[in-house]
C-alpha positions in Angstrom: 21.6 14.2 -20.1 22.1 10.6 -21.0 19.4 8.7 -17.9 20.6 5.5 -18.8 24.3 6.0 -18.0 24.1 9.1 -15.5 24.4 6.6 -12.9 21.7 7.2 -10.8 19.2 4.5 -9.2 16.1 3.8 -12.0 12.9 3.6 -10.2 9.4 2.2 -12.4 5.9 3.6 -11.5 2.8 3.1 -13.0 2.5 5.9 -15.7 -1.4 6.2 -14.8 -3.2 4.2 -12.6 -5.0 3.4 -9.0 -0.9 3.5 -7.9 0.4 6.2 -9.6 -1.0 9.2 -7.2 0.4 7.5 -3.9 3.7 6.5 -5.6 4.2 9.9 -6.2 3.1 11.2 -2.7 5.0 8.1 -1.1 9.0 8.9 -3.3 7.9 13.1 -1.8 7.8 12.1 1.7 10.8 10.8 1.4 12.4 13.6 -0.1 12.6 12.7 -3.3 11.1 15.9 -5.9 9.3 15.4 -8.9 8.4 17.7 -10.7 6.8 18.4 -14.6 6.6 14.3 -14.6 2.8 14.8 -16.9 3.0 13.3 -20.0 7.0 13.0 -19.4 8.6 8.7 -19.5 11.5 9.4 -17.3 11.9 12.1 -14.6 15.1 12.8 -13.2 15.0 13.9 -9.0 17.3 17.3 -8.3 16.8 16.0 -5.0 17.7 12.4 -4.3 19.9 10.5 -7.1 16.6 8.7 -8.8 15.5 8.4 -12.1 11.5 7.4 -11.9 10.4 5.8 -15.0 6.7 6.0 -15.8 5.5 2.6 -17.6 2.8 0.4 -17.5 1.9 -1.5 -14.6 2.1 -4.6 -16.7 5.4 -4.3 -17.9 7.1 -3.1 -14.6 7.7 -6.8 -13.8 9.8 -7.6 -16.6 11.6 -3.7 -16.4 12.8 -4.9 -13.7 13.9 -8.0 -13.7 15.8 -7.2 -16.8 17.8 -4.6 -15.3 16.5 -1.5 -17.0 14.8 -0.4 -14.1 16.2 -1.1 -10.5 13.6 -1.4 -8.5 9.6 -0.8 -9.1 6.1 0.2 -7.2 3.7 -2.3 -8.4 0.5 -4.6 -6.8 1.4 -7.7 -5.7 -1.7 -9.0 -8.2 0.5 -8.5 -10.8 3.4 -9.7 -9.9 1.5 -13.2 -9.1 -0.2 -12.8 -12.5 3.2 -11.9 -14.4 4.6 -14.9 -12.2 7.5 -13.2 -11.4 9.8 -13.9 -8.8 11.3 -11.1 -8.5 12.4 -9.7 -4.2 10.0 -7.5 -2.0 12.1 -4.7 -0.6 8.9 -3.6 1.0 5.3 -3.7 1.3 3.8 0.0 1.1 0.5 -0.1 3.1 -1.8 1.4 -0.6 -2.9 0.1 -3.5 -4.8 -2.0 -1.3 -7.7 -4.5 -3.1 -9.1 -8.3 -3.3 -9.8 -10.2 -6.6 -13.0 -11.6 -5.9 -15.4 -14.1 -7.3 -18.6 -12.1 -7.9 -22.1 -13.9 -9.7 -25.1 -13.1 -10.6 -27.5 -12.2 -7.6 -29.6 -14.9 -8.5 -27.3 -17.3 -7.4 -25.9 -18.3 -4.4 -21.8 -18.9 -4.4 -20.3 -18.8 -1.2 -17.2 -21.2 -1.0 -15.1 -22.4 -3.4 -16.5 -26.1 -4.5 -19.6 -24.2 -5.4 -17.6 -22.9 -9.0 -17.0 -26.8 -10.1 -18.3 -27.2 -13.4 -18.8 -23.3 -13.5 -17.4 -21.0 -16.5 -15.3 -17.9 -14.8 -14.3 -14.4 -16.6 -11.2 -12.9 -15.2 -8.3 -10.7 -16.5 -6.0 -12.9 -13.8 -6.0 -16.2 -15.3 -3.2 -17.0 -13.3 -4.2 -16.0 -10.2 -7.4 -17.7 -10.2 -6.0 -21.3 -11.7 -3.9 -21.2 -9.1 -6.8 -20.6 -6.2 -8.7 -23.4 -8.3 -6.3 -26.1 -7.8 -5.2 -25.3 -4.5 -8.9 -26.2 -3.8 -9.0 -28.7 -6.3 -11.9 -27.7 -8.3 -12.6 -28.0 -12.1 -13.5 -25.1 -13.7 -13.6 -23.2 -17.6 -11.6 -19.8 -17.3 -12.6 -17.1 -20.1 -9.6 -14.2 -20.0 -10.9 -10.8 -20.6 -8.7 -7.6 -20.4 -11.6 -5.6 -19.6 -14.9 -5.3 -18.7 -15.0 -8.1 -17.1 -18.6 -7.5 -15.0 -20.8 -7.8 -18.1 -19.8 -11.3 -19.1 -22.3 -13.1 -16.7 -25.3 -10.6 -18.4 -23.6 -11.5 -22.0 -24.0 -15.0 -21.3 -20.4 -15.3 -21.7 -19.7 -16.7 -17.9 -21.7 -18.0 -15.2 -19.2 -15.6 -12.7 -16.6 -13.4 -12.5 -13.0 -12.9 -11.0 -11.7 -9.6 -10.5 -10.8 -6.7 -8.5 -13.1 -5.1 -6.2 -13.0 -1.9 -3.9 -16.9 -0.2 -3.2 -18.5 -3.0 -4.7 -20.5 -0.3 -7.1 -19.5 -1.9 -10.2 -20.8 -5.4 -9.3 -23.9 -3.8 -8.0 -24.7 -1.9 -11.5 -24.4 -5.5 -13.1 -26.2 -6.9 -10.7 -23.7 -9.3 -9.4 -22.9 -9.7 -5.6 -19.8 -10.6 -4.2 -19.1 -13.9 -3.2 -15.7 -14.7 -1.8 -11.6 -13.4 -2.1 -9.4 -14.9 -3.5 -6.1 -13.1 -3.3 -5.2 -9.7 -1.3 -3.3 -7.1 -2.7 -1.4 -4.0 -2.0 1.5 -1.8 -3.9 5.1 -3.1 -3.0 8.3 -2.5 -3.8 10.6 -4.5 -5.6 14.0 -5.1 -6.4 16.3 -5.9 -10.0 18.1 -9.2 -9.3 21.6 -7.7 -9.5 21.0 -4.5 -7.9 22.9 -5.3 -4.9 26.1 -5.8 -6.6 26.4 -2.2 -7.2 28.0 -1.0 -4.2 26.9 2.7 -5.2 23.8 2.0 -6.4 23.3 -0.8 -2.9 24.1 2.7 -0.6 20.5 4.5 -2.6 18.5 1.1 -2.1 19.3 1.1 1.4 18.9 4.7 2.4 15.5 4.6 0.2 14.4 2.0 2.2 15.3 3.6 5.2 13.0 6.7 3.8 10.7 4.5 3.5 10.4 2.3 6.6 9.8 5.9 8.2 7.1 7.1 6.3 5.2 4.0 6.6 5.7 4.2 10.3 4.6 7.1 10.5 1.7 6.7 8.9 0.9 4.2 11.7 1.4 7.0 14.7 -0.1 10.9 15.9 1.8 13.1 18.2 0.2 13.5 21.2 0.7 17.0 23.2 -1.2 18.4 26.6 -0.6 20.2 29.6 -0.8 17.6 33.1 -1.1 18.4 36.5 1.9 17.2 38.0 0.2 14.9 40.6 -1.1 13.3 37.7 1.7 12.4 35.2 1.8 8.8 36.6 -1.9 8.1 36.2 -1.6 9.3 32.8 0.9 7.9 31.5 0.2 4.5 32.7 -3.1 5.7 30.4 -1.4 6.5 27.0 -0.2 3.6 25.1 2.7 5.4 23.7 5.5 3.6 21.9 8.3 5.2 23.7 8.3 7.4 27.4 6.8 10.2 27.0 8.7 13.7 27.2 7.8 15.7 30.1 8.6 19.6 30.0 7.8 22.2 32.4 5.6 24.8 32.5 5.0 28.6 33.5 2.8 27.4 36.1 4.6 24.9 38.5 2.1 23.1 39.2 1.7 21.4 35.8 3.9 20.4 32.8 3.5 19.3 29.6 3.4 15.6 28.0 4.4 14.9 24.9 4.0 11.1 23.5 3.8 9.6 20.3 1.1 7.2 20.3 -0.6 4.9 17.8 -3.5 6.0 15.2 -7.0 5.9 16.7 -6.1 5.2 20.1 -6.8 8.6 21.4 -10.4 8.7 21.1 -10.4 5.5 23.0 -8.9 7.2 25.8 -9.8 11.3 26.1 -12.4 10.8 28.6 -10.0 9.4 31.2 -7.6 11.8 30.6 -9.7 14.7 30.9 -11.0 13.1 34.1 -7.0 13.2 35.5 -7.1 16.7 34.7 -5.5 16.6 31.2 -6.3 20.3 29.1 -5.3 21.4 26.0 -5.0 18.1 24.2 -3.6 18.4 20.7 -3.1 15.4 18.3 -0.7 16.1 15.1 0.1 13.9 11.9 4.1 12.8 11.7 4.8 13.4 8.4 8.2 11.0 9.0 8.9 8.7 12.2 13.2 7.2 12.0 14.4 5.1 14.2 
């Protein structure tokens, strides 16, 4: 099978990366099937007509905007770096990091005048140029593609710009963080033309659709107990549900059962008071999708 002229929509994802796991997981909630995608460049879904291509991270950018992908799952640090100007269908709630100014312990950064003068490290150039003249300080960038924490020890740079998560790295270099300068997370973007393909327009769309669910749901439990019936007003007043709540009956006529869906983390905020209204059996589920 010819993938480039099968006519199905040709998603990029990193081949191997922070991204790569949760793109995957992200295209199966939405009931798109890979399978046997190891070591494999394209992967065609039996499921869903989708193509994903596995590329670099780097070169998703320019996949897409020339047309050979469709759309792509990449951080939004490297679309800034890669300048690109390409459209956010949507933003996917992983992926999720700072690039950070980090120093040596010994000294004592903590705003952004404090770098004037200052010789910087970083594999996003860009990125930080840009932050330096929005604040309107002078400073010498060294790029590095990697490694980036040991130029301050090599004497190369006085501090670093990069991208941090635990902060373990920095720590094992002894540098500490200082301040953020950009905030990341994976998104998903869209080829320039890709609208103007009424066939391959219907995919985007219903994709999106998938997609906008999953995320959604990833924001809400499903919230189940047995109420008396004297109490369903208290109760619900109570649950900060984001539609009414289902009420069903029960065996025993004096009590029913409530059924809400509610948003992550509330319900610990809130199990006291509904024990104390006579709330029992209260059960709290993942939604795996949420449409609206």
């Amino acid at each position: 099978m010819n993938v480039v002229n099968n006519g199905n929509l040709k998603i990029a994802v990193q081949k191997k990366g922070r991204l790569t796991d949760k793109s995957i997981e992200l295209l199966k909630l939405c009931g798109i099937e890979i399978e046997n995608y190891a070591e494999r460049l394209v992967v065609s879904s039996a499921s869903f007509p989708v193509d994903v291509l596995f590329l670099r991270d780097d070169d998703i950018p320019e996949y897409v905007q020339d047309g050979v992908a469709d759309l792509g799952i990449v951080g939004e640090n490297v679309l800034c770096e890669k300048s690109s100007t390409l459209d956010i269908l949507e933003k996917l709630q992983f992926g999720k990091c700072r690039i950070m100014i980090a120093a040596p312990e010994r000294f004592d950064i903590s705003q952004p005048l404090e770098l004037e003068g200052k010789t910087i490290a970083t594999s996003y150039p860009k990125i930080l140029q840009s932050y330096l003249d929005e604040n309107a300080v002078t400073a010498k960038i060294i790029e590095l593609s990697g490694s980036v924490e040991i130029a301050p020890a090599l004497g190369v740079a006085d501090a670093i710009c990069d991208i941090v998560s635990t902060g373990n790295t920095l720590m094992m270099n002894k540098l500490k963080k200082a301040f953020a300068i950009f905030e990341s997370q994976a998104v998903l973007v869209s080829s320039p033309v890709i609208m103007q393909d009424e066939k391959k327009a219907q995919i985007v769309r219903e994709l999106a659709r998938r997609i906008r669910s999953v995320l959604s749901a990833r924001h809400s439990k499903y919230l189940m107990m047995n109420v008396p019936k004297s109490s369903v007003e208290k109760i619900t007043s109570i649950i900060p549900a984001l539609k009414s709540p289902t009420i069903l009956p029960l065996a025993d006529p004096e009590q029913v059962a409530l059924h809400a869906v509610i948003p992550t983390g509330h319900l610990w905020n809130m199990v006291d008071e509904l024990k104390q209204n006579g709330a029992t059996g209260i059960l709290l589920l993942p939604i795996e999708n949420m449409i609206e």
